[in-house]
MIDOSE-1310 file (N, C-alpha, C; in nm, 2 decimals, decimal comma, always signed):
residues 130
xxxx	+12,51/+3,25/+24,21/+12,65/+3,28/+24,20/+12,68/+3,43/+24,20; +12,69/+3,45/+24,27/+12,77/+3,63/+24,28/+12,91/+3,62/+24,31; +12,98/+3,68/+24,16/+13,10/+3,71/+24,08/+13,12/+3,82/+24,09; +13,30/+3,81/+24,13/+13,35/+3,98/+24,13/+13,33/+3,94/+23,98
xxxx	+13,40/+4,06/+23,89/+13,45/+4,07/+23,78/+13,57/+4,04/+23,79; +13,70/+4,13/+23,88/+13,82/+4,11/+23,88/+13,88/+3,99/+23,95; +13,79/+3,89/+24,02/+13,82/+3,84/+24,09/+13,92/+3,70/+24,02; +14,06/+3,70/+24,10/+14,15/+3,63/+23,99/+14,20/+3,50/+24,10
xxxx	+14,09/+3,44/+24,18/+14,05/+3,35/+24,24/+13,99/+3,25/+24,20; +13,87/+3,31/+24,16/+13,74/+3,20/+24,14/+13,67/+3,30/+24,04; +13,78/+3,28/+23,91/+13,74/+3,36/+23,76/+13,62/+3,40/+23,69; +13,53/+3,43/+23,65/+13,44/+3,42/+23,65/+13,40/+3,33/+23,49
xxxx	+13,45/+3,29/+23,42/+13,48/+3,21/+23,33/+13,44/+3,06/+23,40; +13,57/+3,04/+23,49/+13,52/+2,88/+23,58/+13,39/+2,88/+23,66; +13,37/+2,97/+23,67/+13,19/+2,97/+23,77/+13,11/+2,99/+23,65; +13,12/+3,05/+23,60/+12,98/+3,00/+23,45/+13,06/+2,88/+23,42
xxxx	+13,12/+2,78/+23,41/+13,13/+2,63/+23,37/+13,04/+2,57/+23,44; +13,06/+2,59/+23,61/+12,99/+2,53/+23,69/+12,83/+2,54/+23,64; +12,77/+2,65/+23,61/+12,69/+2,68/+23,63/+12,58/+2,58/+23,50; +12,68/+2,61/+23,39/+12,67/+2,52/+23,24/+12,61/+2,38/+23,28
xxxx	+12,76/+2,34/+23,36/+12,78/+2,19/+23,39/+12,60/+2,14/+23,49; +12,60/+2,24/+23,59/+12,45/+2,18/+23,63/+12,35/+2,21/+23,55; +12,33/+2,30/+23,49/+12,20/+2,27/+23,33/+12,17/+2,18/+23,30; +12,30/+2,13/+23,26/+12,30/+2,03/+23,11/+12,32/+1,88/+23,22
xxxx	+12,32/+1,90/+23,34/+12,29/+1,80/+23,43/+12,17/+1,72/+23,47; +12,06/+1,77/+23,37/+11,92/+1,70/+23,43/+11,87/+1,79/+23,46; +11,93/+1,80/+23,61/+11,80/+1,82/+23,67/+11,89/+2,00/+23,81; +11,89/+2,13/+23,70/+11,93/+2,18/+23,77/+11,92/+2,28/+23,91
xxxx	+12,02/+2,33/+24,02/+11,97/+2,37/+24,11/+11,94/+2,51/+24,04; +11,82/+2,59/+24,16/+11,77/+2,74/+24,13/+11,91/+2,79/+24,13; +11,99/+2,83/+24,05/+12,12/+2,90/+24,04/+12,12/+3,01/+23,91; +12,14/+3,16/+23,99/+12,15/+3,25/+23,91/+12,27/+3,33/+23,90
xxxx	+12,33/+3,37/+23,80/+12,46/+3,48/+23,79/+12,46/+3,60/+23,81; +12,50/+3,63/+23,92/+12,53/+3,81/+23,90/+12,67/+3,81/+23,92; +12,73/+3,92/+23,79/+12,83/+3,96/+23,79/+12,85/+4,08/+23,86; +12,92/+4,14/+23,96/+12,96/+4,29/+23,99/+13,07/+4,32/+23,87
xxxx	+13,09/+4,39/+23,82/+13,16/+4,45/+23,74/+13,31/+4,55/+23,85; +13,37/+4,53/+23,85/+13,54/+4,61/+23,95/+13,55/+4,54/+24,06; +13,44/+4,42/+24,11/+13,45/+4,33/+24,23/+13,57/+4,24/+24,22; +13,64/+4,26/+24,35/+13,79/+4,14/+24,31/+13,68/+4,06/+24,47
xxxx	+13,76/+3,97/+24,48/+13,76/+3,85/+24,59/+13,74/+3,91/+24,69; +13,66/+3,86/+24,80/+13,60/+3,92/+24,95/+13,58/+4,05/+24,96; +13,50/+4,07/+24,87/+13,43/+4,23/+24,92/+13,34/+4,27/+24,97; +13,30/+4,14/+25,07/+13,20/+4,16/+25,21/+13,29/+4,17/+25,32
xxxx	+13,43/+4,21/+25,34/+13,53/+4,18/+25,40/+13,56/+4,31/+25,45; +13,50/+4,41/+25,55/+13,53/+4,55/+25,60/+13,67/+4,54/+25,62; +13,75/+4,47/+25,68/+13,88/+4,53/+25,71/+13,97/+4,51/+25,62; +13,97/+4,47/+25,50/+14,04/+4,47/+25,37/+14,00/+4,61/+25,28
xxxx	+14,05/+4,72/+25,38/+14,03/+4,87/+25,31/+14,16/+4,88/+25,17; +14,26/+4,80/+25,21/+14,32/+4,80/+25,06/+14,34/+4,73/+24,99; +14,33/+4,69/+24,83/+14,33/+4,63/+24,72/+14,56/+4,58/+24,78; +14,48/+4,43/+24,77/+14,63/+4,35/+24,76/+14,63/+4,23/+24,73
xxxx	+14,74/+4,17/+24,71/+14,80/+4,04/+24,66/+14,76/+3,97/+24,80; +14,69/+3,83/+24,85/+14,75/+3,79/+24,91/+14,80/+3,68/+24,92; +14,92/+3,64/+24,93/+15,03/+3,54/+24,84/+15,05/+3,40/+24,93; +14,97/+3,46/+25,07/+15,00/+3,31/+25,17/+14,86/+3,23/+25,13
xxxx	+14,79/+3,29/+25,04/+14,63/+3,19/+25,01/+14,66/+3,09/+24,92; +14,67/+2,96/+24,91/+14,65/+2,87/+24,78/+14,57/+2,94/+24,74; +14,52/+2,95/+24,58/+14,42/+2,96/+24,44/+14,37/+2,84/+24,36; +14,29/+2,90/+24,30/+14,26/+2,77/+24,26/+14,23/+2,85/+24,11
xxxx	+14,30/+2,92/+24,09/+14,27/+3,02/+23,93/+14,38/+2,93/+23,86; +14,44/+2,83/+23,90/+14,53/+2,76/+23,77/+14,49/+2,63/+23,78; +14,35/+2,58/+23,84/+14,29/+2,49/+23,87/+14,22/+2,44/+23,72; +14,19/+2,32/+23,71/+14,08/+2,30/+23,59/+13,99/+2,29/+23,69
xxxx	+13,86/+2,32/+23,63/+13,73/+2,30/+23,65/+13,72/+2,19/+23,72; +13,66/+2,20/+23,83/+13,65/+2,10/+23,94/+13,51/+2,11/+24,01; +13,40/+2,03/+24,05/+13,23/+2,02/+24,13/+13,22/+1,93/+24,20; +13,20/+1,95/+24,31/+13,22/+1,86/+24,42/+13,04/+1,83/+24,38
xxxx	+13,01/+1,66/+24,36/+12,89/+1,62/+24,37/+12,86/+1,56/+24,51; +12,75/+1,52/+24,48/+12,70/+1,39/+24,61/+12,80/+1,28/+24,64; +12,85/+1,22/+24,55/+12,99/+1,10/+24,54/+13,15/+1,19/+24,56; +13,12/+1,29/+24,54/+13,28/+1,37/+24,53/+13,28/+1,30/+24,40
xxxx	+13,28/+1,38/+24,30/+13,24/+1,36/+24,15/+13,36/+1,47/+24,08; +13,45/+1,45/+24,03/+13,51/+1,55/+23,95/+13,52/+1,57/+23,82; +13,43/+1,68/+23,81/+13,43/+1,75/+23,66/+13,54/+1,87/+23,62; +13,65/+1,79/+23,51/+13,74/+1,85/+23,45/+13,71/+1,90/+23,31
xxxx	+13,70/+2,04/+23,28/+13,67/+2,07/+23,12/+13,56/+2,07/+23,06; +13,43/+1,99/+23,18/+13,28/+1,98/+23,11/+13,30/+1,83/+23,15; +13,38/+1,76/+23,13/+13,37/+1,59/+23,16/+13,39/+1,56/+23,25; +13,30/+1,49/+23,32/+13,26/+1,41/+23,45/+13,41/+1,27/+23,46
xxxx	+13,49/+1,26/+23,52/+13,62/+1,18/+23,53/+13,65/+1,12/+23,63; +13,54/+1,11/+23,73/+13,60/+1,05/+23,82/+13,57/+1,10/+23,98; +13,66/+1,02/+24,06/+13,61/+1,11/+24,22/+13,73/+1,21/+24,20; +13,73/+1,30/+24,27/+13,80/+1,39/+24,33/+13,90/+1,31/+24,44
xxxx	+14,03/+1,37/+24,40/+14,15/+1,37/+24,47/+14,18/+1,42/+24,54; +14,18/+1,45/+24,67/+14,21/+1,62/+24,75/+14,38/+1,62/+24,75; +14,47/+1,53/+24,76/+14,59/+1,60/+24,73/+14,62/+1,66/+24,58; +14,56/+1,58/+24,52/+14,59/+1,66/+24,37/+14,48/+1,81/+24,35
xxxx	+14,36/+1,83/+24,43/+14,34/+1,96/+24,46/+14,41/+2,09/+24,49; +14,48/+2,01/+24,61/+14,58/+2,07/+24,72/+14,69/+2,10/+24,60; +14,74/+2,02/+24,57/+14,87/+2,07/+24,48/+14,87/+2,16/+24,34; +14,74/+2,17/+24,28/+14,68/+2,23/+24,20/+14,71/+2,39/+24,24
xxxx	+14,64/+2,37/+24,35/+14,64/+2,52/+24,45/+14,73/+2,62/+24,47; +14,87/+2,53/+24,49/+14,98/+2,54/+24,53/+15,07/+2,61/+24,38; +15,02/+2,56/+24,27/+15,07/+2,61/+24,20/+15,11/+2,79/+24,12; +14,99/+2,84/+24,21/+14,96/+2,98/+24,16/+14,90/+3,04/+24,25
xxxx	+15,01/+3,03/+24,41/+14,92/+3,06/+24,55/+14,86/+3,19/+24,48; +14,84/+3,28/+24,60/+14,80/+3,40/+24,63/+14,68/+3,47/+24,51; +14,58/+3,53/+24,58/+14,49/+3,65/+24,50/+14,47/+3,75/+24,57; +14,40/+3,90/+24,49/+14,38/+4,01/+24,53/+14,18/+3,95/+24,58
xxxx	+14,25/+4,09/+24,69/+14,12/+4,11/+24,80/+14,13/+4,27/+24,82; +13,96/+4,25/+24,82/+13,97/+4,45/+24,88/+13,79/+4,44/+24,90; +13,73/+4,53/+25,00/+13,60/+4,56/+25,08/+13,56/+4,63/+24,96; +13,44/+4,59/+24,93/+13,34/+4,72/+24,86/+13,23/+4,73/+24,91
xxxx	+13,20/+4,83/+24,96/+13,09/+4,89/+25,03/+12,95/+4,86/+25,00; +12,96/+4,91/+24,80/+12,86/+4,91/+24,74/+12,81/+4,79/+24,69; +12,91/+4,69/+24,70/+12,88/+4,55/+24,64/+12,86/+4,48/+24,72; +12,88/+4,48/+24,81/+12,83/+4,42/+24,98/+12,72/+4,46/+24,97
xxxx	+12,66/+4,56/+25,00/+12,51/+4,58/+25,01/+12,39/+4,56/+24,90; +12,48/+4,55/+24,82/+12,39/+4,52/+24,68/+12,40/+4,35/+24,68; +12,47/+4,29/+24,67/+12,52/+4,17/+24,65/+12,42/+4,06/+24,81; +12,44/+4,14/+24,89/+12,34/+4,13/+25,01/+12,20/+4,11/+24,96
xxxx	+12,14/+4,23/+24,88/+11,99/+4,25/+24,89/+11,93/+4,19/+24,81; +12,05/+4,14/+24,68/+12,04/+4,05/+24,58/+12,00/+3,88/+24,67; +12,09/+3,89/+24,69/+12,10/+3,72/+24,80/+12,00/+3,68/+24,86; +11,91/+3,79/+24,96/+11,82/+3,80/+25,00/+11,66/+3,78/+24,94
xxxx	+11,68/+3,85/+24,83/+11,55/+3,84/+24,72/+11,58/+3,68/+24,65; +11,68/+3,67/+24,63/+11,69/+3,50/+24,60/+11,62/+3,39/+24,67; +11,65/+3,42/+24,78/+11,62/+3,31/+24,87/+11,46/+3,35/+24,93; +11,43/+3,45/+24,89/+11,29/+3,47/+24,95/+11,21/+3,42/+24,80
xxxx	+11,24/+3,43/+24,70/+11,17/+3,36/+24,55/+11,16/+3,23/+24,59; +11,28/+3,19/+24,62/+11,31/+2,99/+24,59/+11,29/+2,97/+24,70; +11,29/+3,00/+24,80/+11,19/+2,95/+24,97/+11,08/+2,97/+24,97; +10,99/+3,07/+24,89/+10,85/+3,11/+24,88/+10,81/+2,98/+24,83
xxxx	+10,85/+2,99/+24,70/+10,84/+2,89/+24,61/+10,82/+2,76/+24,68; +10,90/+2,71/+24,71/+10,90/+2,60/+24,82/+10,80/+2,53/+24,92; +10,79/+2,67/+24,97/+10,68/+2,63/+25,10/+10,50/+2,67/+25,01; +10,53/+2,69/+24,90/+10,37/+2,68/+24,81/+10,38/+2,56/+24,72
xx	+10,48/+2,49/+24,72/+10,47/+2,35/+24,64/+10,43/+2,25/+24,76; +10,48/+2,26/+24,92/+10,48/+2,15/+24,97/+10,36/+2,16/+25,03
């Protein structure tokens, strides 16, 4: 999971739930946390040179905690409740459109080289188990 800090989208409070929620799940995926610290939402995004609202996006920052499983499985608050509704998603969304977006240079390429070494551990990994 790579987390802005500021990011008032996809909070970084609700993405460590997720993260919780598959632990304590059995049987968890290789999933690791990096926080960028001044990262708001899409800052792999070059042409978002300036920090803004943007208000025509549904959010999902007044969302409860929600994981899409193999069944469409919805986990509200840590408790597993049921399938997933997509209009009650949808309307969720609707409640608190818009978030800030802005490009960071430095967290793009870091957040990149991070991603990279991820997938080269847990793919290595992989092709020496099978």
């Amino acid at each position: 999971m790579l987390l802005g800090e500021k990011d008032d989208n996809l909070p970084v409070a609700k993405m460590t739930g997720y993260l919780t929620y598959a632990k304590a799940a059995g049987s968890p995926p290789p999933i690791e946390r990096v926080i960028y610290p001044e990262a708001y939402h899409a800052w792999t995004v070059p042409t978002l040179t300036q920090l803004a609202l943007f208000g025509e996006y549904g959010s999902t920052k007044q969302c409860r905690s929600f994981c899409w499983e193999r069944a469409a499985a919805l986990l509200v608050d840590g408790q597993l409740t049921g399938l997933l509704i997509p209009n009650t998603f949808g309307a969720c969304m609707a409640k608190a459109p818009g978030y800030s977006m802005v490009y960071d240079r430095r967290v793009r390429a870091k957040s990149a080289a991070e991603s990279i070494g991820f997938l080269k551990r847990h793919l290595f990994s992989l092709e020496s188990s099978g």
